[in-house]
Jmol script that loads the backbone (N, CA, C; Angstrom):
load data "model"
ATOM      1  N   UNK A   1      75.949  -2.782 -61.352  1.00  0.00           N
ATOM      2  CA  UNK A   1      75.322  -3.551 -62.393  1.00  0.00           C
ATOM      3  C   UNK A   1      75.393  -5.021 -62.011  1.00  0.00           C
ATOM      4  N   UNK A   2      74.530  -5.371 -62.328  1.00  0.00           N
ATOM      5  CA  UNK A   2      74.367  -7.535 -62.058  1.00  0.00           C
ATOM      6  C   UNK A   2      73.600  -7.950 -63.580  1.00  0.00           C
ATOM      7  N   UNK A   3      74.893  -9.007 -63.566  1.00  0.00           N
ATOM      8  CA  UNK A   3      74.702  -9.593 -64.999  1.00  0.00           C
ATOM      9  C   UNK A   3      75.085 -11.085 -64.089  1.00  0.00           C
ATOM     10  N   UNK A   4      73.983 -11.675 -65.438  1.00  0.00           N
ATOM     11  CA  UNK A   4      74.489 -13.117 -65.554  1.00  0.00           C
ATOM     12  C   UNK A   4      74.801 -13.377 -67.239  1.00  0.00           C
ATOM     13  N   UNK A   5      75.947 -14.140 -67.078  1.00  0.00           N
ATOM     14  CA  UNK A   5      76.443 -15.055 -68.276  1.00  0.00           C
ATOM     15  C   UNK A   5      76.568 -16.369 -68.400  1.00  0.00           C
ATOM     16  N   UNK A   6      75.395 -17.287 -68.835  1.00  0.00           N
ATOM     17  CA  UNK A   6      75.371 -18.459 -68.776  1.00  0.00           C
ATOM     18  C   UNK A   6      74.722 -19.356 -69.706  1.00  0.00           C
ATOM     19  N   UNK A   7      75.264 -19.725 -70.537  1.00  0.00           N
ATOM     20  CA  UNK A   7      75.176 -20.616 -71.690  1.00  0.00           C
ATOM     21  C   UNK A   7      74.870 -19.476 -73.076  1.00  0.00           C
ATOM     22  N   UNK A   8      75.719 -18.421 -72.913  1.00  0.00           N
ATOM     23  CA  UNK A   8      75.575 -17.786 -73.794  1.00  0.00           C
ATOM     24  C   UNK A   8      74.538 -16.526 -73.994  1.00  0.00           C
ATOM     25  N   UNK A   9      74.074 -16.791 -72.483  1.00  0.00           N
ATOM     26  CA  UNK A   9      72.916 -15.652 -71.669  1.00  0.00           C
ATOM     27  C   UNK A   9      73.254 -14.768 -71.411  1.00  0.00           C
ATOM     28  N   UNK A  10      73.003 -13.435 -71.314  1.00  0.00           N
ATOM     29  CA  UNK A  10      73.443 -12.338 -70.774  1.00  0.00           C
ATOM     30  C   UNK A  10      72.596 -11.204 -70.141  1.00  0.00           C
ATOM     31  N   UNK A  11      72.197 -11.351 -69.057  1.00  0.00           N
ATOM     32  CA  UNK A  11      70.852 -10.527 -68.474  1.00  0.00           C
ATOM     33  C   UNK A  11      71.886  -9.560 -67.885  1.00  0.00           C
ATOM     34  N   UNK A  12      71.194  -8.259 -68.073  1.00  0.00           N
ATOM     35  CA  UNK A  12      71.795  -7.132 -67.336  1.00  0.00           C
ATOM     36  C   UNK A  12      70.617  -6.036 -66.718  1.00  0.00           C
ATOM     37  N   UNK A  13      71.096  -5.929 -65.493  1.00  0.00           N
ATOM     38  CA  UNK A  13      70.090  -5.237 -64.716  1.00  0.00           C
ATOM     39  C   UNK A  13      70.829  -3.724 -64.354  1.00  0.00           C
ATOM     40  N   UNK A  14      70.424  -2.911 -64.418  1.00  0.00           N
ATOM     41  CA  UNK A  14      70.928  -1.467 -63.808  1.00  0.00           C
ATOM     42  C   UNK A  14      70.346  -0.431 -63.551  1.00  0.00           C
ATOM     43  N   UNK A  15      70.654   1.012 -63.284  1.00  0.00           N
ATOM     44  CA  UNK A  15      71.243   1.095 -62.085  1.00  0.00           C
ATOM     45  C   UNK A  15      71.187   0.446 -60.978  1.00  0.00           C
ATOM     46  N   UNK A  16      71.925   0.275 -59.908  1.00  0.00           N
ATOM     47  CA  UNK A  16      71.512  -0.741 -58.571  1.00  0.00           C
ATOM     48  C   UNK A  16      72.540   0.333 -57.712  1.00  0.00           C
ATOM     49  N   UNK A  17      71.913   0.976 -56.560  1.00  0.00           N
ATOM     50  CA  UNK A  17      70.159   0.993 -56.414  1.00  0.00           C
ATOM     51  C   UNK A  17      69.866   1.868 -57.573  1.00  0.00           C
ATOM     52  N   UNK A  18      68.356   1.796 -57.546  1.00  0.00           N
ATOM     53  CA  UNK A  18      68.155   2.908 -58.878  1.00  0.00           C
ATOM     54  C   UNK A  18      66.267   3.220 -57.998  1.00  0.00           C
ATOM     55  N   UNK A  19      66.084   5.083 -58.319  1.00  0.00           N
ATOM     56  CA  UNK A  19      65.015   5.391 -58.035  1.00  0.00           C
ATOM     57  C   UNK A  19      63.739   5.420 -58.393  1.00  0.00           C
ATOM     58  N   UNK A  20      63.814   5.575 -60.068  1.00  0.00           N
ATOM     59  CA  UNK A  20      62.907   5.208 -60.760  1.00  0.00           C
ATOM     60  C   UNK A  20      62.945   4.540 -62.332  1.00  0.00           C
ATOM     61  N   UNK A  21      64.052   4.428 -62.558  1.00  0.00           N
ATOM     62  CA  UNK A  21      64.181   3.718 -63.980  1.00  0.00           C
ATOM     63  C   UNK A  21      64.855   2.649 -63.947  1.00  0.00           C
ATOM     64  N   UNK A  22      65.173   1.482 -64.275  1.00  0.00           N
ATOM     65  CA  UNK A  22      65.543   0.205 -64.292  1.00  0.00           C
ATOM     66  C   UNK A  22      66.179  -0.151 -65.612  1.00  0.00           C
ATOM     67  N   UNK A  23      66.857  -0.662 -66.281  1.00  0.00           N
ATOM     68  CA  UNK A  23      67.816  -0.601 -67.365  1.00  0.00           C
ATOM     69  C   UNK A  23      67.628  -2.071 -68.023  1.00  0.00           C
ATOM     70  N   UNK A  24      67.340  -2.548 -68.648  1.00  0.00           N
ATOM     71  CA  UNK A  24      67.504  -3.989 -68.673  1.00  0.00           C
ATOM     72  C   UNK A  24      67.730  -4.447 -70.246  1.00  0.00           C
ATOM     73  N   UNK A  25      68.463  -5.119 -70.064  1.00  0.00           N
ATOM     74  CA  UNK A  25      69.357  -5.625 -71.275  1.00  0.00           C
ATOM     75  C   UNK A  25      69.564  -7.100 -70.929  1.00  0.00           C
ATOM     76  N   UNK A  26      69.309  -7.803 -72.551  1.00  0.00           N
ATOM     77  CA  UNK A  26      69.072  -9.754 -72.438  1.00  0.00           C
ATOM     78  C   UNK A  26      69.396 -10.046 -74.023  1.00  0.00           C
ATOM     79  N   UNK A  27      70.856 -10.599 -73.514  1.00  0.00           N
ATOM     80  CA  UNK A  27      71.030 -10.945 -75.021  1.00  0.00           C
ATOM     81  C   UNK A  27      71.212 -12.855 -75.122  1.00  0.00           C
ATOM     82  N   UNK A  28      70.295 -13.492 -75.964  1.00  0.00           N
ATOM     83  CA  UNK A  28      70.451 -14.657 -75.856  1.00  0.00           C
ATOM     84  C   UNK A  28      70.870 -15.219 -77.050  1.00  0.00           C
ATOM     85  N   UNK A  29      71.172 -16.322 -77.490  1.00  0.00           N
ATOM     86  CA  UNK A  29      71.574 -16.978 -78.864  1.00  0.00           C
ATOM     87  C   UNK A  29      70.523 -17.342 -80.030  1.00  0.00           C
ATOM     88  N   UNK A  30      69.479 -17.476 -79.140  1.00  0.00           N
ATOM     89  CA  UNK A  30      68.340 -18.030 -79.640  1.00  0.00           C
ATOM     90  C   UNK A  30      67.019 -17.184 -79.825  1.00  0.00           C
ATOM     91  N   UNK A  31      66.053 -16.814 -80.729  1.00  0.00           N
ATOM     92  CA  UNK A  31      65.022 -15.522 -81.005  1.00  0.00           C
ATOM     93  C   UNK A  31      63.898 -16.424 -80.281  1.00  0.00           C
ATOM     94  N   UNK A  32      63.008 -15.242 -80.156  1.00  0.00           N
ATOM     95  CA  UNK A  32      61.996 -15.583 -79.150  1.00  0.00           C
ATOM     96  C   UNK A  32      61.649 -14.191 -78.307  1.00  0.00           C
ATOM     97  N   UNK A  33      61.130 -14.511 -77.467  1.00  0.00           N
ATOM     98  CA  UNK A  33      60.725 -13.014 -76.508  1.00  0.00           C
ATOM     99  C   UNK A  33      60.451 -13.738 -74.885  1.00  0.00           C
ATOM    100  N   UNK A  34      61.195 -12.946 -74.024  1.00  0.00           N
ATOM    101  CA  UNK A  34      60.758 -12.903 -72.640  1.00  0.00           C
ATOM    102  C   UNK A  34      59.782 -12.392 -72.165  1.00  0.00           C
ATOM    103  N   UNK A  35      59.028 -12.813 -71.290  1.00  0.00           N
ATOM    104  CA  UNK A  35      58.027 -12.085 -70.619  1.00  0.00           C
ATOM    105  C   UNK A  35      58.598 -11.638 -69.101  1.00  0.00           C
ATOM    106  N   UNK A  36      58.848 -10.468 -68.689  1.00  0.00           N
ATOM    107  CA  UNK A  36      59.431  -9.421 -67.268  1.00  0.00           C
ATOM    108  C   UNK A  36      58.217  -9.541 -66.664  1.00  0.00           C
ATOM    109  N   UNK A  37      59.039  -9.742 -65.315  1.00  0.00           N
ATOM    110  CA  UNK A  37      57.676 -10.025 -63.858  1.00  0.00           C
ATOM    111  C   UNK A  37      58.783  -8.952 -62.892  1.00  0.00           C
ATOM    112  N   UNK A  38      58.174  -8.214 -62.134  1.00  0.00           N
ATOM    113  CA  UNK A  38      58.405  -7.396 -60.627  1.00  0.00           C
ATOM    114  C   UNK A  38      58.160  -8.444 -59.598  1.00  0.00           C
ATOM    115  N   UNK A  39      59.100  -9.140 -58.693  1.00  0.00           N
ATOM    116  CA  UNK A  39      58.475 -10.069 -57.536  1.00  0.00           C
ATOM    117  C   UNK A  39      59.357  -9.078 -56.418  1.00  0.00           C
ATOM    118  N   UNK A  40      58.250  -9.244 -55.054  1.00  0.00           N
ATOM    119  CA  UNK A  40      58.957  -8.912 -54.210  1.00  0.00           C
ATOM    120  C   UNK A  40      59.654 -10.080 -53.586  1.00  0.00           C
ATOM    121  N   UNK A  41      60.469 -10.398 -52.519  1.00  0.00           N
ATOM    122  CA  UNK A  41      61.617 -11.207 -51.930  1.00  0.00           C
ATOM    123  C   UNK A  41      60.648 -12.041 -51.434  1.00  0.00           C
ATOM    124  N   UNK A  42      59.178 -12.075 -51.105  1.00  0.00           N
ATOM    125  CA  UNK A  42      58.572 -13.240 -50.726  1.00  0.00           C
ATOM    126  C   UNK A  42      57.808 -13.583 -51.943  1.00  0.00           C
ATOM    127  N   UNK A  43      58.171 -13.028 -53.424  1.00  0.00           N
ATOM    128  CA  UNK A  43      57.519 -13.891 -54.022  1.00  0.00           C
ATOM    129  C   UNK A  43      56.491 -13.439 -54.873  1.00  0.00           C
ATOM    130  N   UNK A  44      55.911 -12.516 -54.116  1.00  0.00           N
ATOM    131  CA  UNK A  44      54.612 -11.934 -54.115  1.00  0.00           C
ATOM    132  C   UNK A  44      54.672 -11.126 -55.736  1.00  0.00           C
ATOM    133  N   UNK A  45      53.688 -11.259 -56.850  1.00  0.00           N
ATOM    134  CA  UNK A  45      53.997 -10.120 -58.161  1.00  0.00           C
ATOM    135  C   UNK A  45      53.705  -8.723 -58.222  1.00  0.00           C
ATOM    136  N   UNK A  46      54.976  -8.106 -57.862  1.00  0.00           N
ATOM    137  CA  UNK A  46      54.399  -6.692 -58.107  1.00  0.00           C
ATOM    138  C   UNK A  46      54.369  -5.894 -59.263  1.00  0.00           C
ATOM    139  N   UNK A  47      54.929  -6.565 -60.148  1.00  0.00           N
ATOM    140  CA  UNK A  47      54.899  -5.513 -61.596  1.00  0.00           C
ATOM    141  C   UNK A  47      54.728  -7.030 -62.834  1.00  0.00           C
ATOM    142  N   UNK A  48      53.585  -7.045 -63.366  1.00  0.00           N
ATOM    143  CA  UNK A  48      53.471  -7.712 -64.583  1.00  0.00           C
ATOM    144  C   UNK A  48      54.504  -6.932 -65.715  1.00  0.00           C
ATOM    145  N   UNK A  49      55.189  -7.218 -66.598  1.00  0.00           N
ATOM    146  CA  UNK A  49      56.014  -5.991 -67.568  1.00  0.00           C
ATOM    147  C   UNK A  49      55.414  -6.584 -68.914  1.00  0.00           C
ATOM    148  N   UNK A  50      55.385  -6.204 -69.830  1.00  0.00           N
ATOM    149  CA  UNK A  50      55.466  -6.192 -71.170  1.00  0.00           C
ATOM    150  C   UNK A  50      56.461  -7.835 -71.902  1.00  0.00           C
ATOM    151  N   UNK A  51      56.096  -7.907 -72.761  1.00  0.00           N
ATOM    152  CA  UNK A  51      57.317  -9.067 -73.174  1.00  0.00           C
ATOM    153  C   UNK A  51      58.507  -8.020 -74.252  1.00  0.00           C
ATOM    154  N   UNK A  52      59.555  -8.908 -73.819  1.00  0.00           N
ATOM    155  CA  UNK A  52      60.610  -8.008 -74.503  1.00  0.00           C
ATOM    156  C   UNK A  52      61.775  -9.098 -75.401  1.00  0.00           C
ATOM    157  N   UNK A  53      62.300  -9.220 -76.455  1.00  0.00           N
ATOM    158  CA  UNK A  53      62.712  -9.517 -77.178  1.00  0.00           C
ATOM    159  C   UNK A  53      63.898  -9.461 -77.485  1.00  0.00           C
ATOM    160  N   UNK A  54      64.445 -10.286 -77.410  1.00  0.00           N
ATOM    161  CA  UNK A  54      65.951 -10.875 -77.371  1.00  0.00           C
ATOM    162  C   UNK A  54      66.764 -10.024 -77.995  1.00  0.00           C
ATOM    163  N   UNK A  55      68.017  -9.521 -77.477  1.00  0.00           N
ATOM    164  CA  UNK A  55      68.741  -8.746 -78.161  1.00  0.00           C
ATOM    165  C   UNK A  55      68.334  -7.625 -78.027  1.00  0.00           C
ATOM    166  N   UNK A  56      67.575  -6.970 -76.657  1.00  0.00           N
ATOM    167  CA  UNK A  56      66.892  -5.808 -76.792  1.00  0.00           C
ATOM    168  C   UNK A  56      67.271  -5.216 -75.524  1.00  0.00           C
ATOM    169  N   UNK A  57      67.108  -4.211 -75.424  1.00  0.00           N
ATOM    170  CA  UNK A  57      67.449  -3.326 -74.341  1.00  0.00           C
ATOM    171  C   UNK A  57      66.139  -2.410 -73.720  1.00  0.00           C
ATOM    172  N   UNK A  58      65.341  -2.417 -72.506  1.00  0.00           N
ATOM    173  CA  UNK A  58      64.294  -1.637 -72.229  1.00  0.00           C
ATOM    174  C   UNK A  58      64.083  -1.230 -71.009  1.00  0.00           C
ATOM    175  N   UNK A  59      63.560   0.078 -71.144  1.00  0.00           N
ATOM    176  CA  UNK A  59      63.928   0.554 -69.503  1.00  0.00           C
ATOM    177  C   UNK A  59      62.638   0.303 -68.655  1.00  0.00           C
ATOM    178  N   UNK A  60      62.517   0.239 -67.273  1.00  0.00           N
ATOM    179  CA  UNK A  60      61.600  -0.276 -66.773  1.00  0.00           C
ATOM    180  C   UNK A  60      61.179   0.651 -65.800  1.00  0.00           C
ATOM    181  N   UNK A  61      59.812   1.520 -65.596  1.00  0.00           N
ATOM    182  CA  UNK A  61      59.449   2.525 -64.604  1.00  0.00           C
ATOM    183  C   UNK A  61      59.195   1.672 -63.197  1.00  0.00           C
ATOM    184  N   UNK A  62      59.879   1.876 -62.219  1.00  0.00           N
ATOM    185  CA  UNK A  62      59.901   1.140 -60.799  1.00  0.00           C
ATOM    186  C   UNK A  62      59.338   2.503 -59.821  1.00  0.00           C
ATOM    187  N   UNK A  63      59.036   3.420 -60.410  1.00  0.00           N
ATOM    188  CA  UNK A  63      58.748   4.825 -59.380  1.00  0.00           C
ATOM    189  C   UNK A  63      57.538   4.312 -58.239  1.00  0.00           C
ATOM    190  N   UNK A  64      57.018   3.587 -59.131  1.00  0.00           N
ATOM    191  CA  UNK A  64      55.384   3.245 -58.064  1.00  0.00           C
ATOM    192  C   UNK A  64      56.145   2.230 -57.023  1.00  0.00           C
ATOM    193  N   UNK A  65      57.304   1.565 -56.314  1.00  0.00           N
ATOM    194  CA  UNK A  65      57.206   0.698 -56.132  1.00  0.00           C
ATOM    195  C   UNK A  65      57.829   1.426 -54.667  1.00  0.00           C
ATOM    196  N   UNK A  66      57.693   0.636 -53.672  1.00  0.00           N
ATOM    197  CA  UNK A  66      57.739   0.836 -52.203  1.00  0.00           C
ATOM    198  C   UNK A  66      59.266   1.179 -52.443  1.00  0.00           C
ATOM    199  N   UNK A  67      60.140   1.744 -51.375  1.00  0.00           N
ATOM    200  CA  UNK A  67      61.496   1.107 -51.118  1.00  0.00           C
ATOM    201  C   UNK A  67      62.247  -0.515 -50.480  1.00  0.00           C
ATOM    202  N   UNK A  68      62.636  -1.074 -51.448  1.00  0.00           N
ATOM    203  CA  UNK A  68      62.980  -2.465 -50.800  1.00  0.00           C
ATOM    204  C   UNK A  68      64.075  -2.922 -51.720  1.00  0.00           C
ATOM    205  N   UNK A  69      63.837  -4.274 -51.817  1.00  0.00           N
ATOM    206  CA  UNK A  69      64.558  -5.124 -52.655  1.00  0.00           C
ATOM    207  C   UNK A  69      63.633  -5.590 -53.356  1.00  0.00           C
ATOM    208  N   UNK A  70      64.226  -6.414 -54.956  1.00  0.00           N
ATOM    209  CA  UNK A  70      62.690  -7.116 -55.426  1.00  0.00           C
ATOM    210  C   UNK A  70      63.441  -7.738 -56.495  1.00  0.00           C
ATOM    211  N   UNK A  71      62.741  -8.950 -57.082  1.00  0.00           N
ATOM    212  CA  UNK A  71      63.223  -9.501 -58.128  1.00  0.00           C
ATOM    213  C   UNK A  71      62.910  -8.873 -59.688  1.00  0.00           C
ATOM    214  N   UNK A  72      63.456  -9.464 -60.515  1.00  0.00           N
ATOM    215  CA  UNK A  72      63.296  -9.070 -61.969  1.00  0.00           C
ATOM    216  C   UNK A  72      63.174 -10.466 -62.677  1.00  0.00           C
ATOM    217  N   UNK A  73      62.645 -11.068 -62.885  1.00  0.00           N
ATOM    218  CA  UNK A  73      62.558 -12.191 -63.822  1.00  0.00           C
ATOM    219  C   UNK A  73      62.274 -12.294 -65.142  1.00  0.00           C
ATOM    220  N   UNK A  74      62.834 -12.888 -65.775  1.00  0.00           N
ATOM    221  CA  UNK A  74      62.943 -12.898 -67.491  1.00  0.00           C
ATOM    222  C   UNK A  74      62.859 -14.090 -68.126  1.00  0.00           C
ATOM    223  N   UNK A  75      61.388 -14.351 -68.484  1.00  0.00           N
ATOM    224  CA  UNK A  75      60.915 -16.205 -68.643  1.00  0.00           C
ATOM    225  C   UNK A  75      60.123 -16.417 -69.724  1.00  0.00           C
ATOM    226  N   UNK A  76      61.093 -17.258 -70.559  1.00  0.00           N
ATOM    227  CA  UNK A  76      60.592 -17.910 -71.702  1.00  0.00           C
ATOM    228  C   UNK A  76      60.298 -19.510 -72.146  1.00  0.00           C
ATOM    229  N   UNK A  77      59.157 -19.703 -71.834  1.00  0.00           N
ATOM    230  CA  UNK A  77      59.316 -21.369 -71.821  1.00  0.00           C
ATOM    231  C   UNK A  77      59.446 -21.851 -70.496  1.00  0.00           C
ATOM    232  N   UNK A  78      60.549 -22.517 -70.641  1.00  0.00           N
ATOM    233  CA  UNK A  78      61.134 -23.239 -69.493  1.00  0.00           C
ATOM    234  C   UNK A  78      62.582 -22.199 -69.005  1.00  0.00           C
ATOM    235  N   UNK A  79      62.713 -21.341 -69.652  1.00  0.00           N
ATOM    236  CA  UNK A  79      64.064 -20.849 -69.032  1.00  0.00           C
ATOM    237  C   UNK A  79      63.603 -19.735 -68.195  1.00  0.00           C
ATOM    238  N   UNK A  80      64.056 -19.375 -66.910  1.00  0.00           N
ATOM    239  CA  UNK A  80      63.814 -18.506 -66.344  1.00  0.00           C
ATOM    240  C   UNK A  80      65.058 -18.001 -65.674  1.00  0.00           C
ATOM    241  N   UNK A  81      65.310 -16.530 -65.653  1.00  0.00           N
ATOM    242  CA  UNK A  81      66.469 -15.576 -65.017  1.00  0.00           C
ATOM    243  C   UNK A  81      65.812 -14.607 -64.328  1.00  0.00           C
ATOM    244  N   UNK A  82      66.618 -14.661 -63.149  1.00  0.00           N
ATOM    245  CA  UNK A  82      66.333 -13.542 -61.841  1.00  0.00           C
ATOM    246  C   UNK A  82      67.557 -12.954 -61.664  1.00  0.00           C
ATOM    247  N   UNK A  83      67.263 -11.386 -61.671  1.00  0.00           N
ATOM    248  CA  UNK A  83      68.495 -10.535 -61.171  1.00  0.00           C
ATOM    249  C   UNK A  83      67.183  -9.994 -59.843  1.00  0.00           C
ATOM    250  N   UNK A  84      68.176  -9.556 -58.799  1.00  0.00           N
ATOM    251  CA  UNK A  84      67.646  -8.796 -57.531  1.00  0.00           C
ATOM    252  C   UNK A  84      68.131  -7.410 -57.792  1.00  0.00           C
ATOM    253  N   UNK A  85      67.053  -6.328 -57.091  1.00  0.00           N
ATOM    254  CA  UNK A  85      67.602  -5.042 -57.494  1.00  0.00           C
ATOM    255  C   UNK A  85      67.110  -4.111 -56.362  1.00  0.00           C
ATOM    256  N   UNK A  86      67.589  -2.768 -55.973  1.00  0.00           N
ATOM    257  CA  UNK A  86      67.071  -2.198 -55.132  1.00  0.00           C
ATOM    258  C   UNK A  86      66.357  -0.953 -55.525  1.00  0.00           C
ATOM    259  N   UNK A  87      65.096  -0.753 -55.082  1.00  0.00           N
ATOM    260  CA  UNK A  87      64.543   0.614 -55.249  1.00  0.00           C
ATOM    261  C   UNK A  87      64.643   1.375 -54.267  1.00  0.00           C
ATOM    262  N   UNK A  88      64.844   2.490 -54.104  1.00  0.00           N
ATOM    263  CA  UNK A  88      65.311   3.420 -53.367  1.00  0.00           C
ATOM    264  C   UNK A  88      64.151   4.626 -52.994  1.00  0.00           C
TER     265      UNK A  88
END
end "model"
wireframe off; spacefill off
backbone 0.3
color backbone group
């Protein structure tokens, strides 16, 4: 599991590696909603996601996605969080 905790942030990414489901959990202080992006390591967008809402927990289908590494980003405004994750 890879979490960040920072200023009261709490992004959680899981399983790692994981084959086709992705776990994601974001608890912040403040209401509002994130919008989830798929990037691969150069950047590139491979998964537009849904927006998801603070204090929420949602699982994410990664089955279509090559085997690699890839980012997860979680961006509202001006705040943006990246966990890295592996698909298998």
């Amino acid at each position: 599991m890879v979490e960040e905790t920072k200023q009261n942030v709490n992004l959680k990414v899981y399983p790692i590696p994981t084959e086709n489901w992705l776990k994601v959990s974001l608890t912040v202080p403040d209401k509002g909603c994130f919008q989830l992006n798929v990037y691969s390591l150069s950047g590139q967008l491979k998964m537009p996601l849904s927006k998801m809402d603070f204090n929420e927990q949602v699982l994410v289908d990664v089955s279509s996605l090559a085997t690699g590494t890839y980012l997860l980003e979680a961006r509202s405004g001006n705040k943006r969080y990246l966990r890295r994750f592996i698909k298998r």
